[in-house]
C-alpha positions in Angstrom: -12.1 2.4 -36.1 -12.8 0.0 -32.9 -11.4 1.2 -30.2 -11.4 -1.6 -27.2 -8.3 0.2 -25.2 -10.8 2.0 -22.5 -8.8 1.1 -20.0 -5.6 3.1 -21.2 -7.8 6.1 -21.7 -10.8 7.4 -22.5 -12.2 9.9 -25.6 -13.5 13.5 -23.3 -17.1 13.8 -23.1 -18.7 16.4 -24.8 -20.1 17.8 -21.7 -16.8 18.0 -20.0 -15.2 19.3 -23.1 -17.8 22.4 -23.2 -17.1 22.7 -19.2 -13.0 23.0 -19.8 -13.8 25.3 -23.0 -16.2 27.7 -21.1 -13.8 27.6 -17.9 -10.6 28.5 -20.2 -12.9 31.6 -21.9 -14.3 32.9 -19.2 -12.4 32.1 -16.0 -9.0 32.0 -16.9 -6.9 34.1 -14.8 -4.8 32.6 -12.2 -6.9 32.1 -8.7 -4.4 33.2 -6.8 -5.2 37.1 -8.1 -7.1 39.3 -6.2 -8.7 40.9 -8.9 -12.4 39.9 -9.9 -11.6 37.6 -12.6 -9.0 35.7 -10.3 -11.7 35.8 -8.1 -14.3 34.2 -10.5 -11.5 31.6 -11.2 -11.6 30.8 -7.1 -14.7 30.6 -6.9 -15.1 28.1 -10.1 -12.1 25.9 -8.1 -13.4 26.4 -5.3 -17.3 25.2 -6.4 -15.9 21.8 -8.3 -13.6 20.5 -5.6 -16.4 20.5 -3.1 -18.6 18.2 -5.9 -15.3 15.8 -6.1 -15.1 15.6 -2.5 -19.1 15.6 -2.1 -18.7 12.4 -4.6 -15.9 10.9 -2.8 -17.2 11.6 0.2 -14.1 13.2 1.8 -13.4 17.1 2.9 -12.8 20.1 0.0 -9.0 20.8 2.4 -7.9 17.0 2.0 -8.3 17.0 -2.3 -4.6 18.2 -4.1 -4.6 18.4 -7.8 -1.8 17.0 -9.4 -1.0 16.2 -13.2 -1.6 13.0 -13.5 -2.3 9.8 -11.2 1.3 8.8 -11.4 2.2 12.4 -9.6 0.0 11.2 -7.1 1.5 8.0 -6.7 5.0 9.6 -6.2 3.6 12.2 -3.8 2.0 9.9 -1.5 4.7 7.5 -1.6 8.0 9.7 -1.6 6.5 12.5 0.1 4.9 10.1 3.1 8.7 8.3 3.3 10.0 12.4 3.3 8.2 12.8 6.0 8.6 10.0 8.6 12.2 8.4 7.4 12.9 6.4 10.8 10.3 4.2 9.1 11.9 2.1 6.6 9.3 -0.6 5.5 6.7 -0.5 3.3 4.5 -3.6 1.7 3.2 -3.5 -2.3 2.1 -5.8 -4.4 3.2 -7.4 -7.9 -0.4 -5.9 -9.6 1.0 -2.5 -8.9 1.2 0.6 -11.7 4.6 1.4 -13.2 4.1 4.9 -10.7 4.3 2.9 -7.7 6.6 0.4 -8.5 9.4 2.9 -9.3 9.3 5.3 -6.7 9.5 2.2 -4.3 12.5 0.8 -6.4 13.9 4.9 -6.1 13.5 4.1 -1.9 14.7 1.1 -2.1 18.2 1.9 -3.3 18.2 4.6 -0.3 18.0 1.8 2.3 14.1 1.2 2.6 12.9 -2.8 2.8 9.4 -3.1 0.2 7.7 -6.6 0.9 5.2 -8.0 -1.7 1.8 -9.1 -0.5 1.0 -12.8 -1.8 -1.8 -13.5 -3.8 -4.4 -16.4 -3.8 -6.0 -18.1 -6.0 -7.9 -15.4 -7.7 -5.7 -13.5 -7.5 -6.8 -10.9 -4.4 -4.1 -9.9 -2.2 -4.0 -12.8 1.0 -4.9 -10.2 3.8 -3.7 -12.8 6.4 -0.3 -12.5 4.5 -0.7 -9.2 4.1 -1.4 -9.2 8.5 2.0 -11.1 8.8 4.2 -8.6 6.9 3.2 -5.8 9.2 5.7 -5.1 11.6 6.8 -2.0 13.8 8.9 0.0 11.5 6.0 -0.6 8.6 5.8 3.3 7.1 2.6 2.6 5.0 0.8 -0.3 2.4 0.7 0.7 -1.2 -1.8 -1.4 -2.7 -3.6 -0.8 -6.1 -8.0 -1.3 -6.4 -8.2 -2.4 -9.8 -5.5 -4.5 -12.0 -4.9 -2.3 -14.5 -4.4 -5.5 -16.8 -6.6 -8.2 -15.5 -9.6 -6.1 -14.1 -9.4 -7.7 -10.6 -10.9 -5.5 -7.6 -9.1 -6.1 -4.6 -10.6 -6.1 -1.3 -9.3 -2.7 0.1 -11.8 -1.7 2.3 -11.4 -4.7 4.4 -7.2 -4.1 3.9 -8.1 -0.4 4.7 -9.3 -1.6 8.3 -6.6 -4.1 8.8 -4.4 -1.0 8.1 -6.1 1.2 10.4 -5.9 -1.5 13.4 -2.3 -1.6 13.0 -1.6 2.3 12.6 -0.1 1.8 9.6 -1.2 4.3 6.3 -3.0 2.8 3.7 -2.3 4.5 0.2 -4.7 3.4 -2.9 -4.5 4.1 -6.4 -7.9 3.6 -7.7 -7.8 4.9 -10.9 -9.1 1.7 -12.7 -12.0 1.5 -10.1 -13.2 5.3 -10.3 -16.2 5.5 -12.3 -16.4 1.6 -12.4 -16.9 0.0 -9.2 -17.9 1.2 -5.8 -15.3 2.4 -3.7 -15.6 3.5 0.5 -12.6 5.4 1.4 -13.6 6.1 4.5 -10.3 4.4 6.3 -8.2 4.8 3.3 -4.9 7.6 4.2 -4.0 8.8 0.6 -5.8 8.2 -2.8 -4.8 8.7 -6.0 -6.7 8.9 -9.6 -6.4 10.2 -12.9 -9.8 12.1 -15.1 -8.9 10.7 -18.3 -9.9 7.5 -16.9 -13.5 8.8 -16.7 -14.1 10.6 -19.6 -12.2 13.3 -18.6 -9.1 15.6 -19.6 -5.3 14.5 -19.7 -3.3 16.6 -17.4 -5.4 16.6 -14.3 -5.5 14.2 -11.9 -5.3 14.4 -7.7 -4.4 12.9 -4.5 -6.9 12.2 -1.3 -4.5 13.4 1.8 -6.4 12.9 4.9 -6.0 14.9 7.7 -3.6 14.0 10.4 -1.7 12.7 7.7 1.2 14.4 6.4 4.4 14.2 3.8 6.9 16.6 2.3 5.8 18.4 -0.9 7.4 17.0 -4.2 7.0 20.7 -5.9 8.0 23.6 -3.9 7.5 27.9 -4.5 4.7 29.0 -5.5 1.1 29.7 -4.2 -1.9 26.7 -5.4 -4.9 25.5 -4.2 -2.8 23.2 -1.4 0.4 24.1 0.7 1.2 20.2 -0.1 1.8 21.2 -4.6 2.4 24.2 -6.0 1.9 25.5 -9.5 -0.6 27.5 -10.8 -4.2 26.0 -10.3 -5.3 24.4 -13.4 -8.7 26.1 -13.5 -10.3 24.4 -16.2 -8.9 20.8 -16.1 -9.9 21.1 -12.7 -13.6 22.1 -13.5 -13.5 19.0 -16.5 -12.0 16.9 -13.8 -15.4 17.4 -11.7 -17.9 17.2 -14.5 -16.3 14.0 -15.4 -16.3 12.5 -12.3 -20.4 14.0 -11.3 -21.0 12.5 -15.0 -19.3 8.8 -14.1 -20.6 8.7 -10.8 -24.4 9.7 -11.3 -24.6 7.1 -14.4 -22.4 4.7 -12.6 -25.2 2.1 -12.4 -26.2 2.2 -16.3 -22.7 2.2 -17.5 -22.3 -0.5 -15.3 -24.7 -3.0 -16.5 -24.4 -1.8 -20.9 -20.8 -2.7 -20.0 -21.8 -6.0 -18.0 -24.4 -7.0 -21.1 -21.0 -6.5 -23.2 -18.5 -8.8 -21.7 -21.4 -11.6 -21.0 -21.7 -11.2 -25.2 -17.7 -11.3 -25.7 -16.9 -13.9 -23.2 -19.5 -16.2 -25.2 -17.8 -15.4 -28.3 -14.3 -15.9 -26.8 -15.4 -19.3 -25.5 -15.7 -20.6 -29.1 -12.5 -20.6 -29.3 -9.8 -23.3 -27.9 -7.0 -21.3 -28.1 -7.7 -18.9 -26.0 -7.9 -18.5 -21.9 -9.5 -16.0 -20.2 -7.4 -14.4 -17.3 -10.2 -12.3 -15.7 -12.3 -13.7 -13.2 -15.0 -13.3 -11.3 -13.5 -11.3 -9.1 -12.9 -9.0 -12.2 -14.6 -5.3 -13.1 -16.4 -5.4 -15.7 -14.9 -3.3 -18.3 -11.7 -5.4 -18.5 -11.3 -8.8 -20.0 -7.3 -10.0 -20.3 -6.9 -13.0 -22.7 -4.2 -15.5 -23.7 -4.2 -16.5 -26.8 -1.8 -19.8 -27.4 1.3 -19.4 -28.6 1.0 -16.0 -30.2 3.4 -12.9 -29.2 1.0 -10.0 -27.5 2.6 -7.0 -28.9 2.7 -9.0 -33.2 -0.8 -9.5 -32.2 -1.6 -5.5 -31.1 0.0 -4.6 -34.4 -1.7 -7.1 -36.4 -5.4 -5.2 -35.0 -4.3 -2.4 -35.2 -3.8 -3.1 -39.2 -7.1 -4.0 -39.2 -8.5 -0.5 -37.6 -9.0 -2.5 -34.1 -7.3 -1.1 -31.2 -6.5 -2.9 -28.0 -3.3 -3.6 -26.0 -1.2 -6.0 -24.6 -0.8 -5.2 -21.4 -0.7 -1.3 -19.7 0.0 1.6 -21.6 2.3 2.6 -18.5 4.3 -1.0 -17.9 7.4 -0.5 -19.9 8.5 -2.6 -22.5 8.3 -6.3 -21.1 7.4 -8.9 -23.2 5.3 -10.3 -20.9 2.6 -9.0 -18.1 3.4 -9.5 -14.8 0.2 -9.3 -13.8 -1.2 -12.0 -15.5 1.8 -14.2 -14.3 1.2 -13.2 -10.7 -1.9 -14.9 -11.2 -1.7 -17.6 -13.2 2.1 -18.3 -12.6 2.2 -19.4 -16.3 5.1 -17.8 -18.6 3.2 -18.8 -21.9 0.1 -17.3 -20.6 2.1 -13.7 -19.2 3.7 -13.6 -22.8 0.3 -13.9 -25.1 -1.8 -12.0 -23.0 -3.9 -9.4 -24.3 -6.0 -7.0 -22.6 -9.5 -6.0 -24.4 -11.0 -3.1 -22.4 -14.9 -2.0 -22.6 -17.0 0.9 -22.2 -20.2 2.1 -22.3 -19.4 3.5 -25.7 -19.1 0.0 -27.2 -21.4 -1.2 -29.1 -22.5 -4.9 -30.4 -21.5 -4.5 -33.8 -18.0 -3.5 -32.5 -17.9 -6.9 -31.0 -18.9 -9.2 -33.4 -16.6 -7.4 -35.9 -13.5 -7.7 -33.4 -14.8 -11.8 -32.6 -14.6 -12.3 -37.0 -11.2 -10.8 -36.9 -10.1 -12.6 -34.1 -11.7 -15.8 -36.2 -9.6 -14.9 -39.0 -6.1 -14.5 -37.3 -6.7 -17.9 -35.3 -6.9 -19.7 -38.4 -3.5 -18.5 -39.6 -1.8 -19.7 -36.9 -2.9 -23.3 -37.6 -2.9 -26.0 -35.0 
């Protein structure tokens, strides 16, 4: 099996799997309990959400665990729009996650106005655009790091201090960037990301609230770790969650660069090819590569891998079922392009061999299509 679909998720590392098992065993009781094995469980919460905030460089009290990125997305978005509703505007982007685009579509059918940021030429958000939608009643930005299907890092710290000039929130989903590219939050109001992204368990993820900042809980009753979600505290997804992210961040650099001698090796390959048009640019982390492939139909073409052991996608695992990716039309403002896109996603795990073998099957299926 090659499995080239990083991007959707990622096998757990060993490491973090023996860190959730050994949590589970021996801290297990619910950290709310007074009792000295709730209190063990505290204490283990308590000892891993100071390394996440360490890494992200933000406070322990600003960090609330959620299940998943998307929960995040809906927490910071609904919740912030809970909270302040004489504040009906709110700027996005087309690049955004399924997560943020339908909570904004649930506000929009209760009377709020969402304006999409242009894009330019490669595809980054236009900030002087993005500078001209701003206007009095504007409640917050909603603006993604990473495509999730082209790869393309956007420039958020400089759209974090546009935000910031304006008194407007900035909320961020960097789940595609965590891990993968360097990221200052430091003027960024909400955050959201997701640990199976990194290596880490499904089921965990968490949301950045800075202070001074506030919304309405989506999830009420019940004691947690927060006042802002409730539910039992997830005592070992929340200990994996941490090991994966110390594990991403300390061997950011060398994942990094295996990954970056990767791509330059596929994009070679790839460019033997006249069918096909790369849709990631420069611009581009390196673990993602989007494709089009002429005249083909992306989802045929994810089956017809997949027959062959190879896994990759067509567009997000998250995007619905389009037939096309509207990120890669954003961009290139091509329909053929949007609707024979595929999206090849790399990782440190990847290997060469993996590679070539995926370039000779690609070989193969070109030649069937003929000219």
């Amino acid at each position: 099996m090659i499995y080239l679909d990083y991007s959707a998720t990622t096998p757990i590392d060993e490491e973090v799997l023996m860190r959730y098992v050994n949590v589970e065993r021996h801290a297990f009781a619910n950290a709310n309990s007074k009792h000295s094995l709730g209190l063990r469980a505290q204490a283990e919460i308590s000892d891993s959400t100071k390394k996440i905030a360490m890494l992200l460089n933000v406070e322990p009290g600003e960090i609330i665990y959620t299940s998943c990125a998307s929960e995040a997305n809906n927490t910071a978005i609904k919740g912030v729009a809970l909270k302040y509703p004489n504040k009906k505007h709110i700027i996005s982007s087309e690049l955004e996650h399924s997560s943020v685009v339908a909570p904004l579509y649930y506000l929009q059918q209760n009377d709020y106005v969402v304006d999409m940021v242009n894009l330019d030429e490669w595809g980054r958000f236009d900030l002087n655009h993005l500078e001209s939608l701003i206007k009095e009643d504007t409640l917050m930005l909603s603006l993604v790091a990473v495509d999730s299907e082209t790869g393309i890092r956007q420039p958020i710290e400089e759209i974090a201090k546009l935000a910031r000039s304006k008194n407007v929130l900035f909320h961020c989903d960097i789940t595609q960037a965590l891990g993968k590219s360097p990221i200052d939050l430091t003027n960024i109001d909400l955050v959201s990301c997701s640990a199976h992204k990194i290596y880490g368990p499904k089921g965990i993820g968490l949301l950045v609230k800075r202070k001074g900042v506030s919304l309405v809980p989506l999830v009420h009753g019940g004691r947690s770790t927060t006042a802002f979600r409730s539910g039992t505290p997830q005592n070992a997804l929340i200990c994996a969650f941490a090991q994966a992210m110390e594990l991403a961040f300390w061997n950011m650099d060398t994942r990094v660069q295996r990954v970056k001698d990767l791509r330059t090796f596929l994009v070679k390959q790839l460019s033997l090819f006249d069918k096909i048009s790369i849709n990631s640019n420069e611009f581009a982390i390196d673990q993602i590569l989007n494709i089009s492939v002429k005249s083909i139909d992306s989802d045929e073409w994810v089956t017809k891998f997949s027959s062959r052991d190879i896994c990759i996608s067509a567009r997000s695992a998250c995007s619905g079922k389009e037939n096309f990716s509207k990120s890669v039309y954003a961009i290139t403002k091509d329909h053929d392009r949007a609707t024979s896109s595929l999206r090849i996603s790399l990782s440190h795990l990847t290997t060469m061999d993996q590679l070539r073998a995926f370039s000779d099957v690609l070989e193969e299926f070109l030649k069937e299509t003929g000219d």
